[in-house]
FIMARTOR-927663 format. One line per 5 residues: number of its first residue (from 1); for each residue x, y, z of C-alpha. Coordinates in Angstrom, 1 decimal. Layout:
N
NUM	X,Y,Z | ...
This chain:
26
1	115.9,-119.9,8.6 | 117.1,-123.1,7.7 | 114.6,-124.3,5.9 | 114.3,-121.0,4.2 | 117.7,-121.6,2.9
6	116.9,-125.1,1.8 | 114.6,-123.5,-0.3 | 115.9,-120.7,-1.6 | 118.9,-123.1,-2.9 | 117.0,-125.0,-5.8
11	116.2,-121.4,-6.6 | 119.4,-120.0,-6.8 | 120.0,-123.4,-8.9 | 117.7,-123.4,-11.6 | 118.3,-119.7,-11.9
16	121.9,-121.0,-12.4 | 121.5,-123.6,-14.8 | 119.0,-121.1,-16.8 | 121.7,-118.6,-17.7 | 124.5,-121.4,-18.5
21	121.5,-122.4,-20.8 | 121.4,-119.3,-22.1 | 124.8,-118.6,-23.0 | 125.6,-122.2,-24.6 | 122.5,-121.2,-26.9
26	123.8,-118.0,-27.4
Protein backbone atom coordinates (compact mmCIF):
# COMPACT_ATOMS: atom_id res chain seq x y z
CA UNK A 1 0.00 0.00 0.00
CA UNK A 2 2.69 2.26 0.64
CA UNK A 3 4.46 1.96 -2.16
CA UNK A 4 1.28 2.11 -4.12
CA UNK A 5 0.85 5.57 -2.71
CA UNK A 6 4.35 6.59 -3.57
CA UNK A 7 3.32 5.99 -6.86
CA UNK A 8 0.24 7.14 -7.34
CA UNK A 9 1.71 10.65 -5.93
CA UNK A 10 3.88 11.73 -9.09
CA UNK A 11 0.55 10.88 -10.68
CA UNK A 12 -1.62 12.91 -8.97
CA UNK A 13 1.34 15.51 -9.63
CA UNK A 14 1.84 15.72 -13.10
CA UNK A 15 -1.84 15.54 -13.45
CA UNK A 16 -1.64 18.65 -11.32
CA UNK A 17 0.83 20.64 -12.97
CA UNK A 18 -0.98 19.66 -16.42
CA UNK A 19 -4.18 21.53 -15.67
CA UNK A 20 -2.24 24.71 -14.01
CA UNK A 21 -0.65 24.47 -17.52
CA UNK A 22 -3.64 24.50 -19.04
CA UNK A 23 -5.25 27.30 -17.48
CA UNK A 24 -2.07 29.78 -17.66
CA UNK A 25 -2.27 28.95 -21.55
CA UNK A 26 -5.74 29.49 -21.52
Amino acid sequence: LANLGLSSLPVATARNFQVSCSLVLA
